[in-house]
LUMROSE-746434 format. One record per residue (C-alpha): residue in three letters; x, z, y. Coordinates in steps of 0.2 Angstrom, whole numbers, padded with zeros to 4 digits, always signed. Last residue first. Layout:
residues N
ALAXZY/...
END
This chain:
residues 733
UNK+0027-0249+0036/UNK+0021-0236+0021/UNK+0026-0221+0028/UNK+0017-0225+0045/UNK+0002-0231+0039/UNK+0000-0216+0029/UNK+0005-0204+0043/UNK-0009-0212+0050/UNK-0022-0208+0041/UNK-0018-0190+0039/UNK-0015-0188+0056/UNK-0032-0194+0063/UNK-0042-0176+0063/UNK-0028-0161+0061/UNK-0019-0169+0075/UNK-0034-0175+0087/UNK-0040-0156+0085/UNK-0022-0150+0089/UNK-0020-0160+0103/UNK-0038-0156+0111/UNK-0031-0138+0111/UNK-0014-0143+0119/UNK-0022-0151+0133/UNK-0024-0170+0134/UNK-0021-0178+0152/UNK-0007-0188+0147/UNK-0015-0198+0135/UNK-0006-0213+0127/UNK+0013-0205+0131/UNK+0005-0188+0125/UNK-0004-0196+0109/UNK+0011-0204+0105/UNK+0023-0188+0106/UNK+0009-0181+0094/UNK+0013-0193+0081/UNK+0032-0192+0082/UNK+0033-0174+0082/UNK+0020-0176+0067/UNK+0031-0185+0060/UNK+0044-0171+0064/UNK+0035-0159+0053/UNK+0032-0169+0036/UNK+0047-0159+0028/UNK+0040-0143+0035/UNK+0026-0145+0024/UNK+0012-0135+0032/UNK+0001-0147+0044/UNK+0003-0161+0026/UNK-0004-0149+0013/UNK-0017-0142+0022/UNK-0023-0160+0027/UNK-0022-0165+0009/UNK-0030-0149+0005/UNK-0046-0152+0016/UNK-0046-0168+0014/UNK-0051-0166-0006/UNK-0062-0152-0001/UNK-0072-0164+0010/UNK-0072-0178-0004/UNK-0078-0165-0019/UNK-0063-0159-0029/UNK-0064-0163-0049/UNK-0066-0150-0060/UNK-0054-0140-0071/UNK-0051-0121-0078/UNK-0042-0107-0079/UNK-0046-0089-0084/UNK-0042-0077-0072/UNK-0030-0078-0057/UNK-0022-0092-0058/UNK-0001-0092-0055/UNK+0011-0094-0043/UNK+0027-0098-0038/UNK+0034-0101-0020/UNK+0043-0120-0020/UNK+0026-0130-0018/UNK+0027-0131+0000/UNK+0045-0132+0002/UNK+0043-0149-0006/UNK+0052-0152-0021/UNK+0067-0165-0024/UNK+0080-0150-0024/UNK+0071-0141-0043/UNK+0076-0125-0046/UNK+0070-0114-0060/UNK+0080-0102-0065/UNK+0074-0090-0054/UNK+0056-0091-0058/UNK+0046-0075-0052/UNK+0027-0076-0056/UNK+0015-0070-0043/UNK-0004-0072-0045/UNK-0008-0053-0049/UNK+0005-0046-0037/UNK+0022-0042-0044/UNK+0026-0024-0043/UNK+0045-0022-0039/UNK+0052-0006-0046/UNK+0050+0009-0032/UNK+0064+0023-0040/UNK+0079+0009-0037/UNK+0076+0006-0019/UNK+0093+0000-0012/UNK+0106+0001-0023/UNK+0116+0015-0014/UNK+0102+0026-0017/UNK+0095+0037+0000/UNK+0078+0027+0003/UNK+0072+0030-0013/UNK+0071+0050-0010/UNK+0058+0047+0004/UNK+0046+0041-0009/UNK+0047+0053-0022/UNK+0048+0065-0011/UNK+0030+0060-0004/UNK+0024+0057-0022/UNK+0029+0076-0025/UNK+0022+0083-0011/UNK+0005+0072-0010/UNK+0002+0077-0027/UNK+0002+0098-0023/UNK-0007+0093-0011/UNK-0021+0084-0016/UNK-0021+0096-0029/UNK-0021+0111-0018/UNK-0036+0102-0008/UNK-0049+0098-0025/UNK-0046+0114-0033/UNK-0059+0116-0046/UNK-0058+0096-0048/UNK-0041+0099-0055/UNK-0030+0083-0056/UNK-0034+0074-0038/UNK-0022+0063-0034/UNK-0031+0047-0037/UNK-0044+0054-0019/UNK-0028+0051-0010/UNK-0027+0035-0017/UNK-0042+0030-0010/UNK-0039+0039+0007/UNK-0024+0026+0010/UNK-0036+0009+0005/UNK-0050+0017+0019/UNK-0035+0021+0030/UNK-0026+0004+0030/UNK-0045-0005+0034/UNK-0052+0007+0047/UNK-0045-0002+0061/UNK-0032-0002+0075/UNK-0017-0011+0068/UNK-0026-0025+0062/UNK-0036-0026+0078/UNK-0023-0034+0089/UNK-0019-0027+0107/UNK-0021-0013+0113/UNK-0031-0018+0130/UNK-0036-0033+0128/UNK-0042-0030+0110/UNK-0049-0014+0120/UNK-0060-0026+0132/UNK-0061-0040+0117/UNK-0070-0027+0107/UNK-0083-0021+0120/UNK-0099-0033+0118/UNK-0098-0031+0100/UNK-0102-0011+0103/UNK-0122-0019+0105/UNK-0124-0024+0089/UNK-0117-0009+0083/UNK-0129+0001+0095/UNK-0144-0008+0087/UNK-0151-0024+0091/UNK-0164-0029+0077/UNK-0179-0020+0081/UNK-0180-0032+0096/UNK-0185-0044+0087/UNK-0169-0061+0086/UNK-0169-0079+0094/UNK-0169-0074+0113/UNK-0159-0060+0109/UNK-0147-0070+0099/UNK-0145-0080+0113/UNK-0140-0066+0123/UNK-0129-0057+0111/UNK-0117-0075+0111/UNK-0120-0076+0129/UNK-0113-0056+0131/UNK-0098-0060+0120/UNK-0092-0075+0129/UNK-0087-0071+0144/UNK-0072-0057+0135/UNK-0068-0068+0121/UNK-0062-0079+0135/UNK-0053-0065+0141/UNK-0047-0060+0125/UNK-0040-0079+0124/UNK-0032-0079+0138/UNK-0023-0062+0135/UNK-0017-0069+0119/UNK-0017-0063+0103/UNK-0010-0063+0086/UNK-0015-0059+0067/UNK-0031-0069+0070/UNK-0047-0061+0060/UNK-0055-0071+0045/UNK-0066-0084+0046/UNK-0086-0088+0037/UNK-0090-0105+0036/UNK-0093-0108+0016/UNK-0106-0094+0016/UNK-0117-0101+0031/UNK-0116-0118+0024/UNK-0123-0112+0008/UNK-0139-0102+0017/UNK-0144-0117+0027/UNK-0145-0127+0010/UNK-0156-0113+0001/UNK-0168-0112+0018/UNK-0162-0100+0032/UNK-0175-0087+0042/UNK-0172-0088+0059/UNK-0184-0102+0063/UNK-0199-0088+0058/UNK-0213-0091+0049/UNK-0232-0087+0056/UNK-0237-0068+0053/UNK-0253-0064+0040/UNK-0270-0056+0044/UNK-0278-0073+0037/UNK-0291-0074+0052/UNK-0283-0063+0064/UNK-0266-0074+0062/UNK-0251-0062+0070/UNK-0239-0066+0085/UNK-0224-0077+0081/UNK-0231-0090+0091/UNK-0234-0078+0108/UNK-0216-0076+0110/UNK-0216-0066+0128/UNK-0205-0053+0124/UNK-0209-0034+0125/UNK-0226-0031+0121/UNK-0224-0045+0111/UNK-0213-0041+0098/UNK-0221-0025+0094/UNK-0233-0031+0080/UNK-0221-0044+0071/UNK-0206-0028+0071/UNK-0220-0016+0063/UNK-0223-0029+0050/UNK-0203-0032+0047/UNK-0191-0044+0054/UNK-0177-0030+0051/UNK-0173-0037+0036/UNK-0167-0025+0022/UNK-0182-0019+0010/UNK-0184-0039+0004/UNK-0166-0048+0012/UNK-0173-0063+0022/UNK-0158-0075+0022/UNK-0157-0073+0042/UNK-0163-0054+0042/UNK-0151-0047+0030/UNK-0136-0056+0035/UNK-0139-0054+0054/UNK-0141-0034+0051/UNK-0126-0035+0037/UNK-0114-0045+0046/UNK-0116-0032+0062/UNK-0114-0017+0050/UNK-0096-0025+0044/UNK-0092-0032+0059/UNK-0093-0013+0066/UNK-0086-0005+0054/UNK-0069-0015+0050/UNK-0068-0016+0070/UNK-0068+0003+0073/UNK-0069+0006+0091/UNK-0053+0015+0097/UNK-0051+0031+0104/UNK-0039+0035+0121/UNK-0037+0019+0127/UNK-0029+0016+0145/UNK-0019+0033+0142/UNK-0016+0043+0157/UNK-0029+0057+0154/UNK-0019+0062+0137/UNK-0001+0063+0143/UNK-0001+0082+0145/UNK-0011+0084+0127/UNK-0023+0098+0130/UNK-0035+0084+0132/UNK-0035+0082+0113/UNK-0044+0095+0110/UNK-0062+0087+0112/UNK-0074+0096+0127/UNK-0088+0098+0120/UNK-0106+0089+0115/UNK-0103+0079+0130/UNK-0121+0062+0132/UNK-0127+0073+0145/UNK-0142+0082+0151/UNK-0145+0093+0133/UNK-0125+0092+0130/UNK-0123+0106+0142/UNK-0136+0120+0134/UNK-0128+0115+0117/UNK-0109+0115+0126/UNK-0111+0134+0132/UNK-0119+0142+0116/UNK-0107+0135+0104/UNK-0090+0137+0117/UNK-0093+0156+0120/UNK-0078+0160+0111/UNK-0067+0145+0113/UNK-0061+0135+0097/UNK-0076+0123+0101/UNK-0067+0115+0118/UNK-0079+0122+0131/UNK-0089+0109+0143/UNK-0090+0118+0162/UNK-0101+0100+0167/UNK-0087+0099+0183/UNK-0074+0100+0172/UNK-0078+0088+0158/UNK-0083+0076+0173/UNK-0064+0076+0180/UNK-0057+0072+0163/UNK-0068+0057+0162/UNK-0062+0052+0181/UNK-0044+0055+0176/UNK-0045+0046+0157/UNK-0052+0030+0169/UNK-0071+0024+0166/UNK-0075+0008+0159/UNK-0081-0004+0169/UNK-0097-0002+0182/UNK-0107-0015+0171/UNK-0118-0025+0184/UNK-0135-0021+0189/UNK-0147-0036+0195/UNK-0156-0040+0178/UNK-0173-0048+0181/UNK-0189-0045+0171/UNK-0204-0050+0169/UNK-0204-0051+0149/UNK-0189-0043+0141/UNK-0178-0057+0138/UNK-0183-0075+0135/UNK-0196-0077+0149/UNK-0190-0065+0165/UNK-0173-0076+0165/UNK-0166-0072+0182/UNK-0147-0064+0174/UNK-0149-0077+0163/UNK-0145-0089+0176/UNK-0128-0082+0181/UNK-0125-0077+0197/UNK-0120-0058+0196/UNK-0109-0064+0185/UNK-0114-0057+0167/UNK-0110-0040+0160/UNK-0126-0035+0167/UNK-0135-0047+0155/UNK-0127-0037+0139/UNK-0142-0023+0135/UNK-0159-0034+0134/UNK-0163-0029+0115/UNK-0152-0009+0112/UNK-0165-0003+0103/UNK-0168+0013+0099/UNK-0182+0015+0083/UNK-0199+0022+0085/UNK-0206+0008+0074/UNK-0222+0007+0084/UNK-0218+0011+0102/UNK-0198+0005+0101/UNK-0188+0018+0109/UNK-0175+0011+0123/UNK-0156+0006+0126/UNK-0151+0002+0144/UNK-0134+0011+0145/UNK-0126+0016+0159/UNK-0125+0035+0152/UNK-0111+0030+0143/UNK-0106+0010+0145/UNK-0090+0014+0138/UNK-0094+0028+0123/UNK-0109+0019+0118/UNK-0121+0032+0112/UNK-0132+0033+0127/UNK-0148+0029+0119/UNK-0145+0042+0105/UNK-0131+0044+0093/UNK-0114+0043+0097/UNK-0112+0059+0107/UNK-0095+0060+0120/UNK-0082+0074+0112/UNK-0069+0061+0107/UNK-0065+0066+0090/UNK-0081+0071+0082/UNK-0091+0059+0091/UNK-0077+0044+0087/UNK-0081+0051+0066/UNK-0098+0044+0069/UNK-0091+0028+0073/UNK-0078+0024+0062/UNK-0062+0030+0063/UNK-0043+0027+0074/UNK-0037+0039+0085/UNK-0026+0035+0098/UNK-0009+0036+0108/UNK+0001+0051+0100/UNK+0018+0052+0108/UNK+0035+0058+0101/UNK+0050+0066+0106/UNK+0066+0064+0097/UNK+0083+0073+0105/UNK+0096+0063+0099/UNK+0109+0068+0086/UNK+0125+0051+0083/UNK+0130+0040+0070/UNK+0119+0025+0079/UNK+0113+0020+0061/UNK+0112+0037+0056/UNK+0101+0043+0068/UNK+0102+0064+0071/UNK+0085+0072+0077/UNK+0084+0086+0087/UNK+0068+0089+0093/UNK+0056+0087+0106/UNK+0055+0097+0121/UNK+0038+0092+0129/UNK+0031+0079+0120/UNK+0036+0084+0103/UNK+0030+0104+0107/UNK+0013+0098+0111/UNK+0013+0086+0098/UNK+0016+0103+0087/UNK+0003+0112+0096/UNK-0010+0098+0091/UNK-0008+0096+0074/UNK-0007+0117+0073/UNK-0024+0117+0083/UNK-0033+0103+0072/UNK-0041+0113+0061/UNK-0054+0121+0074/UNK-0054+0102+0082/UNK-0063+0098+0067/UNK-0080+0110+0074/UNK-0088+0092+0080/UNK-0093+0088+0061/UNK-0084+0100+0049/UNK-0092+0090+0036/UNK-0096+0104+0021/UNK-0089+0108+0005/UNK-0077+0104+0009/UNK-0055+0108+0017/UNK-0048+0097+0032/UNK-0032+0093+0023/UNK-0021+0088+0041/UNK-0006+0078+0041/UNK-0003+0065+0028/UNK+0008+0054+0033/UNK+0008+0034+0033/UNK+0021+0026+0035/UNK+0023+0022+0013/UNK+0005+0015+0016/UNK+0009+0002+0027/UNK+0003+0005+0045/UNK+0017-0002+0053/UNK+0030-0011+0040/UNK+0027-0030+0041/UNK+0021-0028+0057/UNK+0038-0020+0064/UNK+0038-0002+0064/UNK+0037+0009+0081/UNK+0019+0011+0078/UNK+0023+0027+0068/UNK+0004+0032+0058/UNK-0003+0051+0057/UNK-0016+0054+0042/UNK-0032+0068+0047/UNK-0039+0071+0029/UNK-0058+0075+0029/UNK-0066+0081+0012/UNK-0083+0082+0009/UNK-0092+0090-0006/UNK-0110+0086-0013/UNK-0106+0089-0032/UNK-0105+0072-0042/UNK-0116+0056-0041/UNK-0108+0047-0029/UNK-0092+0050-0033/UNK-0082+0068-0034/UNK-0070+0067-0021/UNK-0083+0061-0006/UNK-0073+0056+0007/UNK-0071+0061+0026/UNK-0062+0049+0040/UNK-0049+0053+0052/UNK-0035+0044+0060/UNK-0021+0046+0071/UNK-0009+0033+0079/UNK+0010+0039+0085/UNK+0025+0030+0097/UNK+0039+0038+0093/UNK+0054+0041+0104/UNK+0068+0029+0098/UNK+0069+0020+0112/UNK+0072+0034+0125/UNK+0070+0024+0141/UNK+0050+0026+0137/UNK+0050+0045+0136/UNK+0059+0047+0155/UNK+0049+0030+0161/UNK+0033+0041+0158/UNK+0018+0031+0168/UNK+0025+0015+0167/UNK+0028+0017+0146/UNK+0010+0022+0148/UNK+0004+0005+0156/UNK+0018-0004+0144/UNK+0010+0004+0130/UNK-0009+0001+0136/UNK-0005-0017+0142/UNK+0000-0026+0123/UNK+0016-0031+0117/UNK+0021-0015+0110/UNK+0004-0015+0101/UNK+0009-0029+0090/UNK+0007-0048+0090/UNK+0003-0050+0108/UNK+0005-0070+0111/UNK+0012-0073+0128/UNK+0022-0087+0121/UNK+0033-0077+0113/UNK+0032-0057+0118/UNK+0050-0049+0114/UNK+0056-0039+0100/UNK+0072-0027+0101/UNK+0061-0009+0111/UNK+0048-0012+0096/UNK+0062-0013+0080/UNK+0071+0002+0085/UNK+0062+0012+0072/UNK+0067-0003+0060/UNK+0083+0001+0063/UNK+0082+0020+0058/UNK+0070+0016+0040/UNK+0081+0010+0027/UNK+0100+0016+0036/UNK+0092+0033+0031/UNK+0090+0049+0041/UNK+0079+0041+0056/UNK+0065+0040+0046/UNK+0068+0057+0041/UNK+0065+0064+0057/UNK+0048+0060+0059/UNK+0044+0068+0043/UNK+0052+0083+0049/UNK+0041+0082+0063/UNK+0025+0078+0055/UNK+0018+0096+0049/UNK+0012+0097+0035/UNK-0004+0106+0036/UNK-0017+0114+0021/UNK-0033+0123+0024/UNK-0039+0136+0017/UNK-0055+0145+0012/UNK-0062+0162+0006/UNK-0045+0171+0006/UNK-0039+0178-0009/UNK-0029+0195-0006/UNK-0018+0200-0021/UNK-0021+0211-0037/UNK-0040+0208-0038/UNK-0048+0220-0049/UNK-0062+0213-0061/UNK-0078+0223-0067/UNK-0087+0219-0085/UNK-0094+0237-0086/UNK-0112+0234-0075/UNK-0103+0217-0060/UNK-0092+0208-0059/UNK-0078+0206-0045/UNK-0068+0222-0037/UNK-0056+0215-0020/UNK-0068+0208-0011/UNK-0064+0189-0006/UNK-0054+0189+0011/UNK-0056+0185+0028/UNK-0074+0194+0032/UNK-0086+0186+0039/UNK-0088+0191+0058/UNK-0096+0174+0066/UNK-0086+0173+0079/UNK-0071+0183+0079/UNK-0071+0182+0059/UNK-0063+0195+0049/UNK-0046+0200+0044/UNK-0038+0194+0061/UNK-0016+0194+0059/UNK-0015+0175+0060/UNK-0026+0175+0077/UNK-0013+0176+0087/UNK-0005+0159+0080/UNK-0015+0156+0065/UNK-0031+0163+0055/UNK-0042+0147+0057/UNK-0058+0147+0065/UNK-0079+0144+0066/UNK-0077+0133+0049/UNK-0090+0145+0042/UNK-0078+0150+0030/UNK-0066+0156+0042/UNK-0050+0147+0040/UNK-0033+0153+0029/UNK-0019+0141+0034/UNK-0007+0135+0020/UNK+0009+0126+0027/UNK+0017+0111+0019/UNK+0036+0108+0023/UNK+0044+0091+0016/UNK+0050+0086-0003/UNK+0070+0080-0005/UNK+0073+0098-0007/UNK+0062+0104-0019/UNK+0070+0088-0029/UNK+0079+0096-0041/UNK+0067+0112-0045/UNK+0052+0100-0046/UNK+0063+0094-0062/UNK+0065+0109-0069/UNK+0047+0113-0069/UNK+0042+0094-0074/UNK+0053+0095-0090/UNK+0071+0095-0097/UNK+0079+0087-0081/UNK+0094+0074-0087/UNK+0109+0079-0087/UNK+0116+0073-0102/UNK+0129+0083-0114/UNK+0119+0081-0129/UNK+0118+0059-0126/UNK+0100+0054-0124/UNK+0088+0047-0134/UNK+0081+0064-0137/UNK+0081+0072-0121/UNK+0071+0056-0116/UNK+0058+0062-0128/UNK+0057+0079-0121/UNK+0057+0072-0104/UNK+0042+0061-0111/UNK+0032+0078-0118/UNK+0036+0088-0100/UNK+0029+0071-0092/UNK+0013+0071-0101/UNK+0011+0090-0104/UNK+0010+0089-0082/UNK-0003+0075-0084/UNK-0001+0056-0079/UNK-0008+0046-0060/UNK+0000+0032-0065/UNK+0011+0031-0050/UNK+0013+0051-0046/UNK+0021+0052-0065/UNK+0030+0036-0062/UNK+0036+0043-0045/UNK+0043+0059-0053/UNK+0052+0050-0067/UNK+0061+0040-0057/UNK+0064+0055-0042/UNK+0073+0064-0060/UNK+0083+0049-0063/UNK+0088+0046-0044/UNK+0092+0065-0044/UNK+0105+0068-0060/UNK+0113+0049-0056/UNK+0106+0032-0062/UNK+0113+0018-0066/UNK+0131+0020-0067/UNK+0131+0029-0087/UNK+0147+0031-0092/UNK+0147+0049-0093/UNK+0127+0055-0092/UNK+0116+0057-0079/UNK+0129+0052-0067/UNK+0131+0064-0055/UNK+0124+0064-0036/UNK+0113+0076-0035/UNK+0123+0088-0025/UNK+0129+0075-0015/UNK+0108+0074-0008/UNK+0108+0092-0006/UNK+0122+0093+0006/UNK+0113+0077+0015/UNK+0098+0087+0019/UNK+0109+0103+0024/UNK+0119+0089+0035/UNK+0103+0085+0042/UNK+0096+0101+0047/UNK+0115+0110+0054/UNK+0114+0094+0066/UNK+0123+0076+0059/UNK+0141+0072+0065/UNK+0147+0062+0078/UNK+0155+0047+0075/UNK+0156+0044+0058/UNK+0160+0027+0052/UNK+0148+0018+0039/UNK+0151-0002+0033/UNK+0153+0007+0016/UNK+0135+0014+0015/UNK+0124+0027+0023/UNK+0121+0036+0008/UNK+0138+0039+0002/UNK+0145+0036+0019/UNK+0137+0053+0024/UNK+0145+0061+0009/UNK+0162+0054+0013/UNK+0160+0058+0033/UNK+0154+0076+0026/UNK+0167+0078+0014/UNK+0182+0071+0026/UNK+0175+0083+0039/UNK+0174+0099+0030/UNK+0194+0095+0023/UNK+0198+0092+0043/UNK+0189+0109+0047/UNK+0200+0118+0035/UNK+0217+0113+0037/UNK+0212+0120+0055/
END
């Protein structure tokens, strides 16, 4: 008895270590966690008497994430500990080199299993299979042979070397580590505390797809601390443009039950799946995914016990995926449905209009967006603007449900590629369809109920879309798509008959498309970023006027301009509606993450292990800052290029709007605004100086009392257009 009470007084002292003095022990943490927080105590001496700065392990996870940080070598840190050594006292405990100090921290870093694959990407030894020494498919053997050489000069391999492997970590004890530490549980909660303000969706939780599938699973959703997961894919080059041909796809598992200012940072974001090169796996990726898959199975279903150290009490933590995020060629790998061809849009499917050009031989997707119209609408008659002679009377059916799409994979007999016969099947299948197979992640149970299963990547999209009008509008030489082919086409399709070609010079008329150098300047300085914030009135809006916006530039634009890209446009408000906004749904995070992935790799003869072996200790590195007492002591704070902290400077009679420090970026230098930029600031100025705010209470109240009828948009434009003026008059009476 005597016993027990002594057990519990360490592990309430060693939990309050960590958790911090407001901590009182309710229940006490599973066998896993308490093993966790056994090795954190252990750590917890001062590296040398008298020192209160560091202990033993906050020294070593320093030294650890300025080696992952700066990219240095092995020798580099084992010649830096040696130097330390010397600085420091002889009775210090300060780890001697990088072996000793991997050693420490074994136990702050998380799992990672090595999977042998068929070299043909056909399948991976695991599960049943794990025992196979060749192939099921193709029948290449496992392993290299054992003798290597070849005359006199012959080699004997003491262990088995497989051809290829790929690496897994899993997520679960990932999962559970953001509930471990008083840093990450709270903000874990953070989705089921906020509430929609003024019907603006600032975050998926907000948005109809998590509320649709928190109404389909009310047991998962009553569970707040259930996670809510995104996955995305997308393959890199490791060795640069100009290097060996090899491709690398890491799969990277996100928690959306952050706030905004934490989902989809980069210290969220966990490496899952090391798809190995040299070759794309293209739609045979669900061969790697299985383990990925299995273990979300196993989340959704049973979960795991998880022990939250802000509510001092084990839960059992399940967890969700609700999509994948990657660019557009990556969505055919992922979802199964083709995205090339005249059916590669993924909602209209085999709805689409899209046709072959007869001299360039391209697809076109020209005369695609009227059936979005109502069936009234006058473009819908237009037979001069569009494709000549021509009425549109169809309407968009909408986008298919997960149920109906489940129900169509079923009745074409699509395999998932990990099945025997599944090659054979799905090529003869995908020749009537737009199904190449039937994608992995329908083994999820949850999968068919989700209102969006794959997202469109915006960050692609836009991107290819500003190119094309780009291109074309400023006249790009080897980029425009007004080409010669383009000019001889354009009227068997449209009726445009002053575009059409001079017999006598052999030359095309100009086209009002193409922008002179003024033109081209106010194009440049108009250009907006995204909104951080939605409303469903808006999206709807957004909604309508998508297909007028394609319309007109169809009436404007060659038909060899309107690719599928162009087209996709027409359904981003729909999944925008849906999911809600596009920063948390893009390729933008993942394309920064995958570029410091690509930093970690030290021995370009062993690209995946040395993506691994880096991710492991940055990943330790990174989890071990969240159990210090002083907050975050390993991660110093990195000013950004045009910060500048200034503590001592404090001056009462400044505006808040000129309080947050700052410097130039680059070398400085002076000119006189022109008269439109000189309102421009003044009016930035005055909308976002708190201190002018309630004269602009005043001024709107004025406005109301003179002009009842005005709606809040017509306020904001009178605001931003006649405040200035008479905010001056009204200061100086």
């Amino acid at each position: 008895m005597v016993s027990d009470n002594m057990n519990h007084t360490t592990y309430h002292r060693m939990v309050c270590d960590v958790a911090g003095p407001e901590f009182n022990l309710d229940e006490e943490p599973n066998a896993e966690a308490r093993n966790f927080y056994d090795m954190i105590r252990a750590g917890d001496k001062p590296v040398y008497e008298g020192n209160s700065k560091h202990t033993q392990l906050s020294a070593a996870v320093r030294m650890l994430e300025i080696k992952c940080r700066h990219r240095c070598s092995q020798a580099w840190f084992d010649d830096m500990s040696n130097f330390i050594q010397e600085l420091l006292p002889q009775d210090n405990l300060m780890p001697l080199d990088f072996y000793s100090t991997k050693k420490l921290v074994r136990g702050l870093g998380l799992p990672v299993q090595v999977i042998h694959c068929c070299v043909n990407n056909c399948m991976i030894y695991w599960g049943d299979d794990s025992d196979l020494n060749s192939c099921k498919k193709c029948g290449h053997a496992r392993y290299k042979q054992k003798v290597r050489g070849s005359g006199n000069r012959l080699y004997i391999r003491k262990l088995k070397v497989s051809y290829k492997k790929m690496h897994y970590f899993p997520i679960t004890p990932r999962l559970q580590r953001l509930y471990a530490s008083t840093a990450t549980a709270n903000e874990m909660r953070w989705h089921s505390e906020h509430h929609m303000e003024d019907g603006k969706m600032c975050h998926p939780c907000d948005a109809p797809a998590w509320k649709h599938f928190d109404g389909c699973f009310p047991d998962f959703s009553s569970e707040v601390r259930n996670v809510r997961l995104g996955l995305f894919v997308d393959g890199f080059q490791p060795f640069g443009q100009f290097g060996q041909q090899y491709s690398l796809w890491p799969v990277v598992v996100t928690p959306y039950n952050l706030p905004p200012d934490l989902c989809m940072k980069e210290e969220f974001m966990f490496l899952t799946v090391l798809v190995p090169g040299p070759t794309n796996p293209k739609g045979k990726i669900d061969v790697f995914l299985q383990p990925l898959i299995a273990e979300l199975k196993s989340l959704w279903g049973v979960g795991v016990q998880t022990y939250d150290i802000t509510k001092r009490q084990n839960f059992q933590m399940r967890a969700a995926l609700m999509w994948t995020i990657n660019d557009f060629p990556a969505y055919s790998m992922m979802s199964g449905w083709s995205t090339d061809g005249m059916s590669a849009c993924p909602h209209c499917m085999e709805n689409s209009d899209a046709f072959r050009l007869i001299k360039s031989g391209k697809q076109s997707w020209f005369d695609n967006h009227r059936k979005f119209f109502p069936i009234n609408h006058p473009y819908r008659r237009n037979t001069k603007d569009f494709i000549k002679n021509r009425k549109v009377t169809k309407q968009f059916p909408g986008v298919r449900s997960g149920d109906e799409i489940l129900q169509d994979l079923n009745n074409r007999g699509l395999r998932k590629v990990i099945d025997v016969d599944a090659e054979v099947v799905n090529a003869a299948i995908s020749k009537t369809c737009g199904w190449t197979k039937r994608s992995i992640f329908w083994d999820l149970p949850y999968w068919r109920e989700h209102l969006l299963r794959h997202n469109l990547d915006v960050m692609h999209i836009e991107k290819n879309v500003f190119d094309n009008i780009f291109n074309i509008v400023f006249n790009i030489p080897r980029k425009t798509k007004d080409t010669y082919k383009s000019r001889d086409e354009l009227n068997k399709y449209c009726s445009r008959p002053q575009f059409t070609q001079n017999l006598v010079t052999n030359k095309y008329p100009d086209v009002p498309f193409v922008l002179n150098k003024s033109q081209k300047k106010d194009v440049l300085e108009c250009l907006q970023p995204t909104s951080s914030s939605l409303t469903d009135e808006e999206l709807r809006n957004l909604d309508e006027q998508i297909p007028v916006i394609l319309c007109n530039l169809e009436k404007i634009f060659p038909p060899s301009f309107f690719d599928s890209m162009e087209h996709l446009l027409v359904h981003l408000a729909y999944e925008a509606r849906i999911a809600g906004p596009i920063h948390y749904r893009w390729m933008y995070p993942p394309e920064r993450y995958l570029r410091k992935i690509k930093h970690k790799i030290m021995n370009k003869a062993q690209v995946e292990g040395s993506i691994s072996i880096g991710y492991i200790m940055d990943e330790a590195a990174k989890f071990a800052s969240f159990y210090f007492k002083e907050g975050d002591p390993t991660l110093p704070l990195k000013e950004k290029r045009n910060e500048v902290y200034l503590d001592d400077i404090v001056d009462d009679d400044m505006f808040e709007i000129f309080k947050p420090p700052g410097k130039a970026i680059g070398a400085e230098g002076k000119r006189y605004l022109a008269d439109n930029e000189y309102t421009t600031a003044h009016l930035y100025i005055l909308m976002n100086c708190p201190e002018v705010q309630p004269f602009i209470d005043v001024f709107v109240t004025e406005k109301r009392k003179q002009f009842p009828n005005l709606n809040d948009k017509v306020v904001n434009a009178v605001t931003e257009q006649e405040f200035p003026s008479w905010f001056e008059k009204y200061v100086c009476s």
